[in-house]
Biopython code that builds the backbone (N, CA, C, O; Angstrom):
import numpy as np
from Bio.PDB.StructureBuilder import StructureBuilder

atoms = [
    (1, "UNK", "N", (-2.575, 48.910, 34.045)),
    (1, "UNK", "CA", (-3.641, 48.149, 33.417)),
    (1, "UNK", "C", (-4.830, 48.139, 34.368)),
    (1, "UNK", "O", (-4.740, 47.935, 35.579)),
    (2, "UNK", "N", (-5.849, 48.359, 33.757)),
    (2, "UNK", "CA", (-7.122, 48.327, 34.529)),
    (2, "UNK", "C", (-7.852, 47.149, 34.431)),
    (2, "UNK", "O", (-7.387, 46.140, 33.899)),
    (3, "UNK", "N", (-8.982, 47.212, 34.918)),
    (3, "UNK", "CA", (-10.152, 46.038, 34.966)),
    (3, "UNK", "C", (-10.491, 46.193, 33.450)),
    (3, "UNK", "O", (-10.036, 45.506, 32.535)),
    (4, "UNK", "N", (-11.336, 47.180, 33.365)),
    (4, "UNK", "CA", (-11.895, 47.840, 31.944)),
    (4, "UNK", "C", (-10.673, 47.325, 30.793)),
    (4, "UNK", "O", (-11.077, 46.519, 29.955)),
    (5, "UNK", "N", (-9.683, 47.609, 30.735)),
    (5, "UNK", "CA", (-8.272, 46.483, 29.804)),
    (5, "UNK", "C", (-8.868, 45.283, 29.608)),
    (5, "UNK", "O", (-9.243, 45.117, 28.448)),
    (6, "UNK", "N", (-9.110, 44.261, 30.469)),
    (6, "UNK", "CA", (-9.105, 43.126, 30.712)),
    (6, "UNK", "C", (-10.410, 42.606, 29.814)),
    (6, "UNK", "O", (-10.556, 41.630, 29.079)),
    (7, "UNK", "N", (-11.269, 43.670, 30.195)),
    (7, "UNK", "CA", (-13.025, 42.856, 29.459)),
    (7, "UNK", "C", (-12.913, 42.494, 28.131)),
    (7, "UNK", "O", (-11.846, 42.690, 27.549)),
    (8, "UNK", "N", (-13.960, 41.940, 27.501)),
    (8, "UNK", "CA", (-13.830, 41.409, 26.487)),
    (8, "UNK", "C", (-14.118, 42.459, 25.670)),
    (8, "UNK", "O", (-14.776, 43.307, 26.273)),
    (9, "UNK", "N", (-13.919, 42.702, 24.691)),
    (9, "UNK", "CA", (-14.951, 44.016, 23.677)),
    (9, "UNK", "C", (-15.981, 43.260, 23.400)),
    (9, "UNK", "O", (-16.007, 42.032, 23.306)),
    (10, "UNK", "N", (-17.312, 44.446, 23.198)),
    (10, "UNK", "CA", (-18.428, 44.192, 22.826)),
    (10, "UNK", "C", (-18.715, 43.219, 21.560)),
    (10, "UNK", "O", (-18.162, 43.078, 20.469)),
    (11, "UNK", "N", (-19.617, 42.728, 22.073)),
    (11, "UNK", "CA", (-19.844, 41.938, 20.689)),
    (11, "UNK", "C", (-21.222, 42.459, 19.642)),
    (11, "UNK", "O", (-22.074, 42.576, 20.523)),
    (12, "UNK", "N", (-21.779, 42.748, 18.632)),
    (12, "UNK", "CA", (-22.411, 42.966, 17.833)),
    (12, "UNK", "C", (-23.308, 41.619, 17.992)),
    (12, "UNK", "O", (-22.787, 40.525, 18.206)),
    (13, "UNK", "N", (-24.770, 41.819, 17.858)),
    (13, "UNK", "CA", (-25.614, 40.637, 18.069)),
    (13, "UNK", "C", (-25.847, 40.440, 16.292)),
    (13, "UNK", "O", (-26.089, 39.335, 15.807)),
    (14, "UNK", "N", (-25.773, 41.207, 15.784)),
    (14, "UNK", "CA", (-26.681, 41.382, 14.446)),
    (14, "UNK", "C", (-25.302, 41.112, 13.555)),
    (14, "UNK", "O", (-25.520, 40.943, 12.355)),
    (15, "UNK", "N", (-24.057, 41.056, 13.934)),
    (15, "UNK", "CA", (-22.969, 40.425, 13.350)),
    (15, "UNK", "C", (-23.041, 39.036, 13.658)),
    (15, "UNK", "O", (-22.840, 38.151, 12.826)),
    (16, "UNK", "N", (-23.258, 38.892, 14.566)),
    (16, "UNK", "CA", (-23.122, 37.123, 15.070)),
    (16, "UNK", "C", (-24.545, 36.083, 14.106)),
    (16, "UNK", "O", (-24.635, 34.920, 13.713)),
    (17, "UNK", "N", (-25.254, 37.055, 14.078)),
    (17, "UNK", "CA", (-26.513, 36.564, 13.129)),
    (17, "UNK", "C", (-26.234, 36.057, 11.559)),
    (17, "UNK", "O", (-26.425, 34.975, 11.003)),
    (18, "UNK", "N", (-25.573, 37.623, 11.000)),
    (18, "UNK", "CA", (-24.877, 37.239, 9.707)),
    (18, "UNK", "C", (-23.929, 36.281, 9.700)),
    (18, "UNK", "O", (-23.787, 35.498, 8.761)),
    (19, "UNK", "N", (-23.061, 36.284, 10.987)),
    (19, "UNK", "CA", (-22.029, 35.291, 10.615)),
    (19, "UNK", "C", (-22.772, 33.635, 10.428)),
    (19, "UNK", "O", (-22.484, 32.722, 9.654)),
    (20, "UNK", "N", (-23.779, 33.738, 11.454)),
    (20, "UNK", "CA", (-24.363, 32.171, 11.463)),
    (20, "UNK", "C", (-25.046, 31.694, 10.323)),
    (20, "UNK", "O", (-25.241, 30.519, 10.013)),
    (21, "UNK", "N", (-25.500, 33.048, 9.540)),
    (21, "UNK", "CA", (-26.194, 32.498, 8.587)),
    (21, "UNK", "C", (-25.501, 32.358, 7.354)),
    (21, "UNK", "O", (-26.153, 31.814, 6.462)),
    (22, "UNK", "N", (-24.275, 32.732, 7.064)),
    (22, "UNK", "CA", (-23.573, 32.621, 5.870)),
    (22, "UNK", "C", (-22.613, 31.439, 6.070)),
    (22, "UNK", "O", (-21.993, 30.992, 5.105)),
    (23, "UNK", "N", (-22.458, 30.851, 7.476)),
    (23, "UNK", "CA", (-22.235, 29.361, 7.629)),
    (23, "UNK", "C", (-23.538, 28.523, 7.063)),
    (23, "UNK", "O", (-23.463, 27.714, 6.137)),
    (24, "UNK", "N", (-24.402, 28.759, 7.574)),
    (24, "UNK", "CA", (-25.469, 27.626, 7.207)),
    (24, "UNK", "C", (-25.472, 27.863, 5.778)),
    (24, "UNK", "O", (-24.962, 26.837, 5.327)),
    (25, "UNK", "N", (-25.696, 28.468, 5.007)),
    (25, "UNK", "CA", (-25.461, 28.783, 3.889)),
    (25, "UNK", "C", (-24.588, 27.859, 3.204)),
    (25, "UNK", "O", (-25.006, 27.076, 2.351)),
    (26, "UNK", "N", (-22.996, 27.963, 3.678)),
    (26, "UNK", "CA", (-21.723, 26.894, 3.134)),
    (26, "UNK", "C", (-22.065, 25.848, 3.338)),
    (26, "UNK", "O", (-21.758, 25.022, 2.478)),
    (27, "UNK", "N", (-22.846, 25.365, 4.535)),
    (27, "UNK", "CA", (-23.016, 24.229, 5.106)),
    (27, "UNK", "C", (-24.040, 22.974, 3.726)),
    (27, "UNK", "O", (-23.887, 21.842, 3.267)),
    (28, "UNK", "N", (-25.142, 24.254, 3.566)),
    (28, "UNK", "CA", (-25.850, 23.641, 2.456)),
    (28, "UNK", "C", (-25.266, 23.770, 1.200)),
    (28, "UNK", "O", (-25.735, 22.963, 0.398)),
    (29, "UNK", "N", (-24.377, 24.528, 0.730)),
    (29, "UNK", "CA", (-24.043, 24.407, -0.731)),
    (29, "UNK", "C", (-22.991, 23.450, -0.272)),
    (29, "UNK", "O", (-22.506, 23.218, -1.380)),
    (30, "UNK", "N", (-22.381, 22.824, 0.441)),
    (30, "UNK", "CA", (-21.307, 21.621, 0.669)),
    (30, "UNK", "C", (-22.239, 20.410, 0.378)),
    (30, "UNK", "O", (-22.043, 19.636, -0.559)),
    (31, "UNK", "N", (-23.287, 20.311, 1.274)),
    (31, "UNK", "CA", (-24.260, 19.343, 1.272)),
    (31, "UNK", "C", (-24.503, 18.951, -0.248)),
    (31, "UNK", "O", (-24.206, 17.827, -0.654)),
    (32, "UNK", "N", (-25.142, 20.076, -1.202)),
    (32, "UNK", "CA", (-25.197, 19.643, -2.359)),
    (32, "UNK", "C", (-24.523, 19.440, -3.485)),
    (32, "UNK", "O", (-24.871, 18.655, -4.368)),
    (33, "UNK", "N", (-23.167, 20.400, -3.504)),
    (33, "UNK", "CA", (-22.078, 19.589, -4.514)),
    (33, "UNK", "C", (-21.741, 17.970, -3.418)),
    (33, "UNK", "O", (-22.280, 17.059, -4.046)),
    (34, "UNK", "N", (-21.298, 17.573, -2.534)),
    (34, "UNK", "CA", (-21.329, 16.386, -2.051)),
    (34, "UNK", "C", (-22.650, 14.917, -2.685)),
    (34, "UNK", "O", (-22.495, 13.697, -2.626)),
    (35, "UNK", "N", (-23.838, 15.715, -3.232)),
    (35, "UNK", "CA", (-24.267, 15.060, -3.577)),
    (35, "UNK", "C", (-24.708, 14.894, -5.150)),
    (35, "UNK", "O", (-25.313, 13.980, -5.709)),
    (36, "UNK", "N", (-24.229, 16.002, -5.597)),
    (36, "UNK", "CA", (-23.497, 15.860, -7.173)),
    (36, "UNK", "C", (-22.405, 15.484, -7.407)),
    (36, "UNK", "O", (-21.838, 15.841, -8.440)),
    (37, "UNK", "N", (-21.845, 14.698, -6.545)),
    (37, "UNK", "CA", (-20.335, 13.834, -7.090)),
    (37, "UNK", "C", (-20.615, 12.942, -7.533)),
    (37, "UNK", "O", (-21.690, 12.416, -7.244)),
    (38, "UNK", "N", (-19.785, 12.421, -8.391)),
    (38, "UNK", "CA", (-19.902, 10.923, -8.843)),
    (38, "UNK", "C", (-18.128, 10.525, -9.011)),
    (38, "UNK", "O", (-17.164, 10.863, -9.698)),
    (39, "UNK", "N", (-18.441, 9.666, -7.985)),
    (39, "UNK", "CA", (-17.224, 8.560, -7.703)),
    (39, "UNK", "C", (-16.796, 7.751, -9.084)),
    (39, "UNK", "O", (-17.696, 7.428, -9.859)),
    (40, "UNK", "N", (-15.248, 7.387, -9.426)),
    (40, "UNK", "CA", (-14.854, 6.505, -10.172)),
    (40, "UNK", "C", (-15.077, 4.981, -9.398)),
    (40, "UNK", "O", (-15.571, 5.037, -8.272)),
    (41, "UNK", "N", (-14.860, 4.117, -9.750)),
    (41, "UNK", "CA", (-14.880, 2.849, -9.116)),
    (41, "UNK", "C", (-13.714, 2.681, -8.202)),
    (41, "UNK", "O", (-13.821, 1.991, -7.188)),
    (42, "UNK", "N", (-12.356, 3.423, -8.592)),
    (42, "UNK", "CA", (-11.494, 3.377, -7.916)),
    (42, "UNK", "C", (-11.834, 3.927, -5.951)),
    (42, "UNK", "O", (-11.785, 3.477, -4.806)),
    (43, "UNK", "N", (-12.090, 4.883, -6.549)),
    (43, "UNK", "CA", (-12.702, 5.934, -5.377)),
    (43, "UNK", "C", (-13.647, 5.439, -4.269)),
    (43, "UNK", "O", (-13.559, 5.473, -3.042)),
    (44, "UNK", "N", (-14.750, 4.881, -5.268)),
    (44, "UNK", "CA", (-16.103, 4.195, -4.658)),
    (44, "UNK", "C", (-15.190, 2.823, -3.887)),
    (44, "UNK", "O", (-15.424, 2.565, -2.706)),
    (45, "UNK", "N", (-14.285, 2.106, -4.579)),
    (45, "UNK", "CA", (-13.812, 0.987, -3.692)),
    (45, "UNK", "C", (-13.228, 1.156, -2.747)),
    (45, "UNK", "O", (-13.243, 0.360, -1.808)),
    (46, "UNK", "N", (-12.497, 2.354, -2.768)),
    (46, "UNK", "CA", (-11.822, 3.142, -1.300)),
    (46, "UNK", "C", (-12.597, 3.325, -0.344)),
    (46, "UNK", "O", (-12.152, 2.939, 0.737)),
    (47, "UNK", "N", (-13.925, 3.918, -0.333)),
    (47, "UNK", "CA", (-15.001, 4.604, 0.250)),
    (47, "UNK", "C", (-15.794, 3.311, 0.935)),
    (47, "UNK", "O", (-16.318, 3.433, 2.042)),
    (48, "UNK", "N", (-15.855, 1.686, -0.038)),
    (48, "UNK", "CA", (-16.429, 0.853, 0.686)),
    (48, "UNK", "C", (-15.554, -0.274, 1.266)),
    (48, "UNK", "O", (-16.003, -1.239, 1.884)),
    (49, "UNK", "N", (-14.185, -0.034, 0.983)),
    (49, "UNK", "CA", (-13.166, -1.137, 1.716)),
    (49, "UNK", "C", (-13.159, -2.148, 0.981)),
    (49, "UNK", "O", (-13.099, -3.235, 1.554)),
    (50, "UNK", "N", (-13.218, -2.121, -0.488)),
    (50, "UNK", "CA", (-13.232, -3.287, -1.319)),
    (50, "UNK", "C", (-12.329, -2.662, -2.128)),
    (50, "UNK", "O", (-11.854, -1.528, -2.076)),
    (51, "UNK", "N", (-12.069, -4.089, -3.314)),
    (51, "UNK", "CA", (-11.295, -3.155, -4.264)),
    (51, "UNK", "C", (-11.893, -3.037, -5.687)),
    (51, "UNK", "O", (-12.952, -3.457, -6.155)),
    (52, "UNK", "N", (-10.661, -2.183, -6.337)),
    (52, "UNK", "CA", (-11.479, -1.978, -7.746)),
    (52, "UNK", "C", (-12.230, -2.843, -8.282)),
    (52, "UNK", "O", (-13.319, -2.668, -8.828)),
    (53, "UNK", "N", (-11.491, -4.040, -8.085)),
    (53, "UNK", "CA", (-11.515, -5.006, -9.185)),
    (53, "UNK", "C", (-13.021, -5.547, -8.954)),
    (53, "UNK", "O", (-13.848, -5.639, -9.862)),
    (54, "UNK", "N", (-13.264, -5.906, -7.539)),
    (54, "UNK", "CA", (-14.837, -5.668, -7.126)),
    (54, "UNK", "C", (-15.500, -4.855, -7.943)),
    (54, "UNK", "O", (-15.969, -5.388, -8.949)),
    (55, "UNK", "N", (-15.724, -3.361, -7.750)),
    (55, "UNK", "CA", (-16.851, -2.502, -7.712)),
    (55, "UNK", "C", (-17.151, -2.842, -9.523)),
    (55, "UNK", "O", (-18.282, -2.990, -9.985)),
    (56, "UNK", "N", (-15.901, -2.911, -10.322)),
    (56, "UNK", "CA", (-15.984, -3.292, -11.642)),
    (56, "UNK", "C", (-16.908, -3.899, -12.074)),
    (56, "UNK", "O", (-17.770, -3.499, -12.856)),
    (57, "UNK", "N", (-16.701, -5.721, -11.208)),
    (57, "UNK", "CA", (-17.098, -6.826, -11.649)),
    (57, "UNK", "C", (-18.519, -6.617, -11.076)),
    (57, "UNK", "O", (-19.484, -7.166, -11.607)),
    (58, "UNK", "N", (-18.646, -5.808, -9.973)),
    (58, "UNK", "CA", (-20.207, -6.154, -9.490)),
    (58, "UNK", "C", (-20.791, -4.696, -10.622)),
    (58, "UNK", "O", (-22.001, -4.758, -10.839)),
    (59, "UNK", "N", (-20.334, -3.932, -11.052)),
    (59, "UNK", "CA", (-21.126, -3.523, -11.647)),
    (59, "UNK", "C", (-21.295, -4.217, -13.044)),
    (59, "UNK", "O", (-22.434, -4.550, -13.370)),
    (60, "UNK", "N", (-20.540, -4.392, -13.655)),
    (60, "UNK", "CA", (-20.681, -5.334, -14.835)),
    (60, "UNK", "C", (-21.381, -6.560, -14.780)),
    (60, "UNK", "O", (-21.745, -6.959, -15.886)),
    (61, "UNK", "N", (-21.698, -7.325, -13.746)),
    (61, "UNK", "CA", (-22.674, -8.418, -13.364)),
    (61, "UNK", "C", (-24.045, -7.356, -12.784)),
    (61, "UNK", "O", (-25.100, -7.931, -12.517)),
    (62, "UNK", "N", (-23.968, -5.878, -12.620)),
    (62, "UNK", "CA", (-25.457, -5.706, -12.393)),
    (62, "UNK", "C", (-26.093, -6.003, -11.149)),
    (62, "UNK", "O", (-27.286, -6.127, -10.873)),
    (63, "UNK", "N", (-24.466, -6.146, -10.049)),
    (63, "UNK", "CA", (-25.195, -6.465, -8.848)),
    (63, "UNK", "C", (-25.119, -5.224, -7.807)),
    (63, "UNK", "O", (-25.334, -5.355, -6.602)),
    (64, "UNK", "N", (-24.842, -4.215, -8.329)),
    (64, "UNK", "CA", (-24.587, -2.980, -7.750)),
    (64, "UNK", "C", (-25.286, -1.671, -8.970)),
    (64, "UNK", "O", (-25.152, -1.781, -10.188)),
    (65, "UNK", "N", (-25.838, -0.780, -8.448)),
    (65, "UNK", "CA", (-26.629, 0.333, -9.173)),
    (65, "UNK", "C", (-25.172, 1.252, -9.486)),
    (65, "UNK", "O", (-24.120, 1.157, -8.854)),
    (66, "UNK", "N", (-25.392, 1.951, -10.387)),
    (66, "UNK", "CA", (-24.369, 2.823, -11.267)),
    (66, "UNK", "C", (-25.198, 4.041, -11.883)),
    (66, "UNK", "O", (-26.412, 4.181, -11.733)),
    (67, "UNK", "N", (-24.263, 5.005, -12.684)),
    (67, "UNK", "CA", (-24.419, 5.691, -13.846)),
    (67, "UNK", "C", (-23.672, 6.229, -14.230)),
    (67, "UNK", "O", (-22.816, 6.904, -13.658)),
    (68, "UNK", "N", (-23.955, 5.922, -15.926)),
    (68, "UNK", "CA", (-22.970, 5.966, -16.919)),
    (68, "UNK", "C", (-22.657, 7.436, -16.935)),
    (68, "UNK", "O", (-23.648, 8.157, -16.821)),
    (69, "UNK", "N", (-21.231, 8.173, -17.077)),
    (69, "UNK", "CA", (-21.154, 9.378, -18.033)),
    (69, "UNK", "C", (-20.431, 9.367, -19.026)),
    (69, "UNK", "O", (-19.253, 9.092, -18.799)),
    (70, "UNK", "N", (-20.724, 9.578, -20.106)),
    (70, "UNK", "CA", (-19.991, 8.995, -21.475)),
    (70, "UNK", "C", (-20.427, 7.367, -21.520)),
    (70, "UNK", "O", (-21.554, 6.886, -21.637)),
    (71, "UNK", "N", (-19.237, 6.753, -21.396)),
    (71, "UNK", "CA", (-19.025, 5.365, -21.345)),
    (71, "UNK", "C", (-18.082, 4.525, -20.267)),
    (71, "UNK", "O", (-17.475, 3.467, -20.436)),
    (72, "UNK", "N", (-18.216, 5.690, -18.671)),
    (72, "UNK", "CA", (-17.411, 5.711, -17.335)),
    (72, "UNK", "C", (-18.275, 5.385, -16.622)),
    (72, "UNK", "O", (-19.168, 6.187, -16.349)),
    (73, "UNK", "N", (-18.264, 4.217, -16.154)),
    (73, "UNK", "CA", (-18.959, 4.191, -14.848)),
    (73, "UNK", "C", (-19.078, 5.028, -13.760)),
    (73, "UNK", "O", (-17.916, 5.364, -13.531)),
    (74, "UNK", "N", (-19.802, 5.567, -12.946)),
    (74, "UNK", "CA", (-19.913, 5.998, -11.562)),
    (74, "UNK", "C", (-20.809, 5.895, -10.930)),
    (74, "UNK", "O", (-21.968, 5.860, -11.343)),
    (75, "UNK", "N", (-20.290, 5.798, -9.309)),
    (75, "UNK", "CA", (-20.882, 6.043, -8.454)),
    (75, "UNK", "C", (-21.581, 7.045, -7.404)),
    (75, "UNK", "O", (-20.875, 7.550, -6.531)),
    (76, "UNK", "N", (-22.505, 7.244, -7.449)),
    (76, "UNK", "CA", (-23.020, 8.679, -6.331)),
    (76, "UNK", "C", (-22.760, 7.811, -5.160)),
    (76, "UNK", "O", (-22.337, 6.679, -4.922)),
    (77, "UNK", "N", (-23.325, 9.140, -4.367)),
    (77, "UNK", "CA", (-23.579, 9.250, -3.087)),
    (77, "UNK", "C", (-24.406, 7.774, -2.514)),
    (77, "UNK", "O", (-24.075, 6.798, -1.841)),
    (78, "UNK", "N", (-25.769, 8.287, -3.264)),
    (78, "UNK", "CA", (-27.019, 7.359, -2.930)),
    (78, "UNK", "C", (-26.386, 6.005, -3.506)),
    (78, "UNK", "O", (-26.384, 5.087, -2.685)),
    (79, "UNK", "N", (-25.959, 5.770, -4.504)),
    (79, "UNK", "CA", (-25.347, 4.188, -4.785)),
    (79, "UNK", "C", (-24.794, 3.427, -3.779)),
    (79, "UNK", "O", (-25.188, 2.326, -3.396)),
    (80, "UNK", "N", (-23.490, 4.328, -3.208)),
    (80, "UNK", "CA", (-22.849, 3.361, -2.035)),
    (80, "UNK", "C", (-23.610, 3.563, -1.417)),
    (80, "UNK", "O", (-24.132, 2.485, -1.133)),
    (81, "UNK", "N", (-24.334, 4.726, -0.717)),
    (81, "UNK", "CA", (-25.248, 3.962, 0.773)),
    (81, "UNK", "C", (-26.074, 2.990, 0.058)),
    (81, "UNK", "O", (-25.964, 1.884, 0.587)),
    (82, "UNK", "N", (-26.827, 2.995, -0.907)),
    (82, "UNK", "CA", (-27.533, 1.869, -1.276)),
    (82, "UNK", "C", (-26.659, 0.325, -1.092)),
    (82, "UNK", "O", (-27.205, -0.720, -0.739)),
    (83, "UNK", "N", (-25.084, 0.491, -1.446)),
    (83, "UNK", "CA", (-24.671, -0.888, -1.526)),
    (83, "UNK", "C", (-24.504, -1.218, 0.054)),
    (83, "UNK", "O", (-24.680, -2.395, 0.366)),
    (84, "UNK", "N", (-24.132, -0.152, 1.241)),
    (84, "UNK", "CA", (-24.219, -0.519, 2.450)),
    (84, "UNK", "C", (-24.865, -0.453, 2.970)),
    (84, "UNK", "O", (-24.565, -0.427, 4.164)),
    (85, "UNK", "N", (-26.289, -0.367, 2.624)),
    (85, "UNK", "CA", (-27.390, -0.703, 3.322)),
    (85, "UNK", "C", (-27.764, -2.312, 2.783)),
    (85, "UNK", "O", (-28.101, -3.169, 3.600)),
    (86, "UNK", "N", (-27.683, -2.540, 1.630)),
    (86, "UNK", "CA", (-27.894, -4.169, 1.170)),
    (86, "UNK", "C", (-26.877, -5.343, 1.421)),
    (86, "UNK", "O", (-26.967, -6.376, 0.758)),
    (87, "UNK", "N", (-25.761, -5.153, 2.530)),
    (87, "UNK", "CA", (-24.854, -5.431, 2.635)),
    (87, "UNK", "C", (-25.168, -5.907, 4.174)),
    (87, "UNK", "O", (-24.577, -6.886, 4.630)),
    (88, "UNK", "N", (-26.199, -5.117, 5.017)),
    (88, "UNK", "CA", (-26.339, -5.455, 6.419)),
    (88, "UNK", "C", (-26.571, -6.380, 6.535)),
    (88, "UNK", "O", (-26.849, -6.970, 5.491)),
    (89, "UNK", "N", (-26.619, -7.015, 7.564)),
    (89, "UNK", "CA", (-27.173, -8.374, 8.300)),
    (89, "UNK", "C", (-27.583, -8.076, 9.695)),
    (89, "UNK", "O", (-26.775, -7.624, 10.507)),
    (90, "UNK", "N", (-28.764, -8.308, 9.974)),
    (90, "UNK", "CA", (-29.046, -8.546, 11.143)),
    (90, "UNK", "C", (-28.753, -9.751, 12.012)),
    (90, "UNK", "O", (-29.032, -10.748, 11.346)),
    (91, "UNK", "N", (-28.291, -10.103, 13.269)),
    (91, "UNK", "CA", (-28.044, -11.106, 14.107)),
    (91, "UNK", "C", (-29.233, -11.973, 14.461)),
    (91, "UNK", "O", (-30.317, -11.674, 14.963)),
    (92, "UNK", "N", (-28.665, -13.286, 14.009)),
    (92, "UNK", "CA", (-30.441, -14.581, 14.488)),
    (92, "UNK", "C", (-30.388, -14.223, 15.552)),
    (92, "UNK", "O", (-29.521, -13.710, 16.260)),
    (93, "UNK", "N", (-32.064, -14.719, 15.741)),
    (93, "UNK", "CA", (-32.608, -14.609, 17.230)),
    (93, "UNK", "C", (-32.384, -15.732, 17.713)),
    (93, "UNK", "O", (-32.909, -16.184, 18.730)),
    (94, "UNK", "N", (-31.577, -16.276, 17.010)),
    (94, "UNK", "CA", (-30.872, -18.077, 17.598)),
    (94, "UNK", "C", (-29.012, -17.604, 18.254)),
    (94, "UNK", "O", (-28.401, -18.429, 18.934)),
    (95, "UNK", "N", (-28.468, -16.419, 17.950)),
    (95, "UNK", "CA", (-27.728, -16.006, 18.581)),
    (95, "UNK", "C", (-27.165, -16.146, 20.046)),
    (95, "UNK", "O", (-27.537, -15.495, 21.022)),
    (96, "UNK", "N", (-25.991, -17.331, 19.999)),
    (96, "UNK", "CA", (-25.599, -17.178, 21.473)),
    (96, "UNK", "C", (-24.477, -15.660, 21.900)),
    (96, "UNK", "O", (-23.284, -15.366, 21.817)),
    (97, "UNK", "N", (-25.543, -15.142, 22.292)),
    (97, "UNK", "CA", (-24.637, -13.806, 23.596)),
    (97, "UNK", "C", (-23.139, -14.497, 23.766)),
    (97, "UNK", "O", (-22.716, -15.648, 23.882)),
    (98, "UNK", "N", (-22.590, -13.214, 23.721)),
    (98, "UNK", "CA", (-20.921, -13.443, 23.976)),
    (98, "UNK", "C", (-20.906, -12.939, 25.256)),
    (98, "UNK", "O", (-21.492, -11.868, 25.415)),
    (99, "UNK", "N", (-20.265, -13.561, 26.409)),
    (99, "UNK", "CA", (-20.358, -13.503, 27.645)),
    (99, "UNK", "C", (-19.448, -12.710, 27.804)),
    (99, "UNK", "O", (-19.150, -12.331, 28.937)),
]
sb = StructureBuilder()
sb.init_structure("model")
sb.init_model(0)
sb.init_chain("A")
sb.init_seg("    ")
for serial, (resi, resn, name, xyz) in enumerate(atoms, 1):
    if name == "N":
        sb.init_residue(resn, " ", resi, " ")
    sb.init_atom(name, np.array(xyz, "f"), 0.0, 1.0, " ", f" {name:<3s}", serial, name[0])
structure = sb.get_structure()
């Protein structure tokens, strides 16, 4: 066995190009079926740590954004971040520090 054995084989620059770009490629068609899903309530309550029976009642009281398909509720993408972004709380500036 020689040195020359040991090296790596050449690599192709203009292969490594195609390869990167037909990732970015998957990367974005993932991105956008991910944001053509629409969650059941079951699903969506999994996703926010609540349960069904929640995502139901708050959508049926209208305190959570939806859309209908048929006569099924769902949830996108943008819905739950919408419900966990209206869900934050910021800490008073009357806050005693935990030592």
């Amino acid at each position: 066995m020689t040195r020359t054995d040991l090296a790596p084989p050449a690599v192709d620059s203009a292969l490594i190009e195609r390869l990167a770009a037909a990732v970015e490629t998957l990367a974005k068609l993932a991105d956008a079926t991910s944001e053509l899903q629409a969650y059941t309530p079951a699903k969506a309550a999994e996703l926010l740590g609540k349960t069904e029976n929640w995502v139901v009642e708050a959508i049926q009281d209208g305190r959570i954004p939806c859309t209908y398909v048929g006569k099924s509720p769902r949830l996108t993408a943008a819905h739950i971040r919408w419900v966990l972004d209206r869900g934050e709380r910021m800490p008073s500036k009357y806050a005693v520090r935990a030592a």
